[in-house]
C-alpha positions as CSV (number, residue, x, y, z in Angstrom):
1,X,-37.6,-73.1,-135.4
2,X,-35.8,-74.5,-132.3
3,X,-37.6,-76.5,-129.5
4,X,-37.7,-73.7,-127.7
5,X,-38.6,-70.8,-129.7
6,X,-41.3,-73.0,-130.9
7,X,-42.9,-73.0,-127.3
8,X,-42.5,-69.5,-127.0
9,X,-44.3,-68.8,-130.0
10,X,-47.1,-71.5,-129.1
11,X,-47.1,-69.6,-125.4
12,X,-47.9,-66.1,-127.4
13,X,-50.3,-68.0,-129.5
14,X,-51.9,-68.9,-126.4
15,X,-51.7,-65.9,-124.3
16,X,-53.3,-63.3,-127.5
17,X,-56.2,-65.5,-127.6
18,X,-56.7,-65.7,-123.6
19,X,-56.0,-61.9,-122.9
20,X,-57.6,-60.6,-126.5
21,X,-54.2,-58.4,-126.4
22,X,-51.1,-57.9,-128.9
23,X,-48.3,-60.0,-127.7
24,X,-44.5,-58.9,-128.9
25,X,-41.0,-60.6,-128.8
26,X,-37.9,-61.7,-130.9
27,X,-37.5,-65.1,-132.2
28,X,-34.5,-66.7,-134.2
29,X,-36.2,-68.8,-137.5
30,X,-34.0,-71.4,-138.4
31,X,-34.2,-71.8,-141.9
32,X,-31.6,-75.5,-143.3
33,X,-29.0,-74.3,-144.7
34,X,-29.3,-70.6,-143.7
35,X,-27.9,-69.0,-140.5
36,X,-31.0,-68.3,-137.5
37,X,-32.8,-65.4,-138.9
38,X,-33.9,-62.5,-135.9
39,X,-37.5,-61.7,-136.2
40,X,-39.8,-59.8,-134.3
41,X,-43.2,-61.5,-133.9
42,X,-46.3,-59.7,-133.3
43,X,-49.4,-61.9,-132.4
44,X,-53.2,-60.4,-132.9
45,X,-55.9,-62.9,-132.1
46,X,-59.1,-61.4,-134.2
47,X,-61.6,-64.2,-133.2
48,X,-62.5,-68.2,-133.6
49,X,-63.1,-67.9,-137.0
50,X,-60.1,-66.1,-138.5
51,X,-57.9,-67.0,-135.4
52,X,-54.2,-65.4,-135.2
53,X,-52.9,-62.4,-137.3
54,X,-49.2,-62.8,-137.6
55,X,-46.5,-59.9,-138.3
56,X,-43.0,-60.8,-138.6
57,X,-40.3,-57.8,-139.2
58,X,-36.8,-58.9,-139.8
59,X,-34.8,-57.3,-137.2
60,X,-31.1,-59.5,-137.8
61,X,-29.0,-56.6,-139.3
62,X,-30.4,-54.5,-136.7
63,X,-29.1,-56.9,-133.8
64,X,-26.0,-57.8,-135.1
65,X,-25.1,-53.4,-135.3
66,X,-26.0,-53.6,-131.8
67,X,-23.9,-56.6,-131.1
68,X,-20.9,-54.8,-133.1
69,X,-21.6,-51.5,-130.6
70,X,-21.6,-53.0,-127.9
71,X,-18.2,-54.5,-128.6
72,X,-16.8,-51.3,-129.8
73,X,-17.9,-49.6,-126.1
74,X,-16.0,-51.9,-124.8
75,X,-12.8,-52.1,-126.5
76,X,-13.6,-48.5,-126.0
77,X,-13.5,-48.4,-122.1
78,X,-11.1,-51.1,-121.7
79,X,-8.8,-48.5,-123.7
80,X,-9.9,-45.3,-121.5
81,X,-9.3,-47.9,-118.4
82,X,-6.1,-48.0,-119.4
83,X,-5.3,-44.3,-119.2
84,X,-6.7,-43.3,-116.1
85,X,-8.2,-44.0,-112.9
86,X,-11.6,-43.9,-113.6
87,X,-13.6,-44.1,-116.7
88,X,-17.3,-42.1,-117.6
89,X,-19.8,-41.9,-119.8
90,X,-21.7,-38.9,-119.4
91,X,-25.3,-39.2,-121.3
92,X,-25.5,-35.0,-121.5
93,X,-29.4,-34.5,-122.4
94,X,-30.9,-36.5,-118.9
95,X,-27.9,-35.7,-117.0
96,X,-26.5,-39.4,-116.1
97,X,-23.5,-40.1,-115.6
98,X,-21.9,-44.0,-115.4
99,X,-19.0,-43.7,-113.6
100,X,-16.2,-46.4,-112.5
101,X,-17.8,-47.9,-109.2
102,X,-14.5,-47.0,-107.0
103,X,-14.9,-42.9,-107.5
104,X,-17.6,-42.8,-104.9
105,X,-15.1,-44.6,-102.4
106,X,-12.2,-43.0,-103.2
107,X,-13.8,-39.6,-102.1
108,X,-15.7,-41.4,-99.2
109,X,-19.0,-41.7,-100.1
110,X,-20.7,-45.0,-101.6
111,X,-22.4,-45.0,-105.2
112,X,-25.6,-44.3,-103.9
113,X,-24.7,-41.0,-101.4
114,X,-22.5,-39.5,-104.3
115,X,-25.1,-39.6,-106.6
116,X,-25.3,-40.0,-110.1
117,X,-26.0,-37.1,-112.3
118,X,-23.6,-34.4,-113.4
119,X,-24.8,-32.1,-110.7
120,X,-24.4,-35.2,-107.8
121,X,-20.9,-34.9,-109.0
122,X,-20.4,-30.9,-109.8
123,X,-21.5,-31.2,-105.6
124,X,-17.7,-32.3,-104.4
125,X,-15.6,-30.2,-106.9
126,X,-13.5,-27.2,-104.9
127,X,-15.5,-24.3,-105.0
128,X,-12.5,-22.1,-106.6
129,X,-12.5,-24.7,-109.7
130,X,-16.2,-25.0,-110.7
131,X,-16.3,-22.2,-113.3
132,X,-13.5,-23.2,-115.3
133,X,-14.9,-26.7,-115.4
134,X,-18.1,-25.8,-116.1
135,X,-16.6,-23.7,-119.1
136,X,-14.6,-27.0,-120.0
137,X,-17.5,-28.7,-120.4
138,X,-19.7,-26.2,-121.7
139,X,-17.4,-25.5,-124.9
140,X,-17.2,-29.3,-125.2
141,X,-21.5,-29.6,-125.0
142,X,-21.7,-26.6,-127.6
143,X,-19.1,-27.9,-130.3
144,X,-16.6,-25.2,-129.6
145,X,-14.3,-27.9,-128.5
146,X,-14.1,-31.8,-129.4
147,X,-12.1,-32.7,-126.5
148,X,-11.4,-31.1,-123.1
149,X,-8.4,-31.7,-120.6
150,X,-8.3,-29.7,-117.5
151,X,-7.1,-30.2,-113.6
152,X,-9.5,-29.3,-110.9
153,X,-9.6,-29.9,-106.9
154,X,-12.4,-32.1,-104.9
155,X,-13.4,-32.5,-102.0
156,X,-13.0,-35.9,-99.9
157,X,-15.7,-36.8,-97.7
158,X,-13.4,-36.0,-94.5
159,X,-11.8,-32.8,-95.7
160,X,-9.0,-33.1,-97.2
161,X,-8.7,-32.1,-101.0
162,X,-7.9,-34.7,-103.8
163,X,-6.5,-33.1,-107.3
164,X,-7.7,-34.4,-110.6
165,X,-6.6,-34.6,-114.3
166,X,-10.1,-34.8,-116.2
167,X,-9.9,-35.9,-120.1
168,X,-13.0,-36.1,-121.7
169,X,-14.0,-35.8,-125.6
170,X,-18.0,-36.0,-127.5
171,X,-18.7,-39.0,-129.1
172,X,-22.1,-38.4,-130.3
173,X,-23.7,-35.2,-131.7
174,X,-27.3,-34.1,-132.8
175,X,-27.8,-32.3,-135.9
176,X,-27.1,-29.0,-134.2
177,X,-23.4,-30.0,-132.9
178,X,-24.7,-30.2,-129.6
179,X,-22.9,-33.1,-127.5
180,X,-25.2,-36.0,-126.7
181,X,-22.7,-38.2,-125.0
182,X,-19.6,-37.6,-123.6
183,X,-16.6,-40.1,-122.3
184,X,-13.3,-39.5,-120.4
185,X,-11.2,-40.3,-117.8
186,X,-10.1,-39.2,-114.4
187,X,-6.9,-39.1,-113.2
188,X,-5.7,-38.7,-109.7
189,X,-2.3,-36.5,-109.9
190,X,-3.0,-35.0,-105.9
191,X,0.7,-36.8,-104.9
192,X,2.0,-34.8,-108.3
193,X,0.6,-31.7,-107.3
194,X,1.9,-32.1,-103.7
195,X,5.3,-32.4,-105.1
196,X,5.4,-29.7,-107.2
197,X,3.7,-27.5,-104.5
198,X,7.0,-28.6,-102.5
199,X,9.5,-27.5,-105.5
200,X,7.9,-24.4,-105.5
201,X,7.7,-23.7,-101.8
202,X,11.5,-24.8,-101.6
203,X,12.9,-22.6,-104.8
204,X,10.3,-19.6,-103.0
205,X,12.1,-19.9,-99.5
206,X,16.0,-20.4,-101.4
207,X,14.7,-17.1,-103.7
208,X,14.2,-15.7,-100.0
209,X,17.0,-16.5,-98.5
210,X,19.5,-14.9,-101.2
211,X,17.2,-12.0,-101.0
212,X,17.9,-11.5,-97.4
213,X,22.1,-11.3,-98.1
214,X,23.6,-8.2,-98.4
215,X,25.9,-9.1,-101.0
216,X,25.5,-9.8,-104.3
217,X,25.3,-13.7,-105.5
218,X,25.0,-15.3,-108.6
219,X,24.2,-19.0,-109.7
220,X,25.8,-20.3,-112.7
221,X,25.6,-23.6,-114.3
222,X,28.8,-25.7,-115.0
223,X,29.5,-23.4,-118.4
């Protein structure tokens, strides 16, 4: 045992027999020859004449899966990064949602006034586009989807409306199908919507204006 895992073990040693109370932690056992082994120690002092009762659980296969998670998240976000504007993970049963730190600013708000739940959120989506969304995400939750892709509107804190391209897939389901956890991306198209709102509003008003003549007109392309 290293110098100081061996003092944290003495300091539980200590600390069961002056508080007569179980004391818990992880300790690496360094064994020559042998990579550290991860342990969890539980301490039980039982009295002066049996002194300490000791329980060690090997916990290293269990740390290095989490270690191997962890890593895969983030090769996992680093790749959604790259595909949109903001990145979330939605934790579906409580409701939380983690969420790329500049989405509160770019609609206005800081982190803390936007909230952070799926309903803090649903609370600036255009009132005309909740439904669909919600029936997104509903057949996503329910396993009638695996993924989801849809565009919606919200609103900025001063008014104005920002569009949105909203990917999102399951990644974890309980023995029912029902979605656990859910990640995606957000992608700000508003400047793409704007144009095409344009092209439409022009080929409208040129659809009016050869309307308005009297005589008959045709467009043909070069053939």
């Amino acid at each position: 045992m290293a110098e100081d895992q061996r003092a944290r073990f003495s300091a539980m040693l200590a600390q069961a027999q002056a508080e007569h109370d179980r004391q818990t932690a992880e300790l690496a056992l360094q064994i020559n020859g042998w990579e550290p082994l991860l342990v969890q120690l539980k301490v039980v002092w039982i009295g002066p004449e049996l002194g300490w009762q000791l329980v060690l659980v090997d916990v290293s296969e269990r740390h290095r899966m989490e270690v191997q998670l962890r890593a895969s998240e983030e090769r996992l976000t680093l790749a959604l990064s790259a595909v949109g504007d903001w990145v979330f993970d939605w934790q579906v049963s409580s409701g939380e949602v983690v969420i790329s730190d500049t989405y509160a600013p770019a609609l206005g708000w800081s982190r803390e006034e936007l909230g952070s739940t799926a309903s803090d959120l649903m609370r600036v989506v255009h009132p005309d586009d909740k439904s669909s969304l919600m029936l997104k995400l509903q057949d996503c939750i329910n396993g009638i989807s695996d993924r989801y892709a849809i565009y919606y509107r919200v609103k900025h804190r001063d008014g104005s409306i920002l569009w949105l391209l909203a990917r999102g897939a399951a990644v974890l389901r309980d023995t029912n199908g029902k979605a656990l956890r859910v990640l995606g991306t957000l992608v700000n198209v508003t400047h793409n919507k704007q144009a095409e709102a344009k092209l439409a509003e022009a080929a409208q008003f040129q659809r009016a204006i050869l309307d308005s003549i009297s005589a008959q007109v045709a467009v043909l392309d070069r053939d």
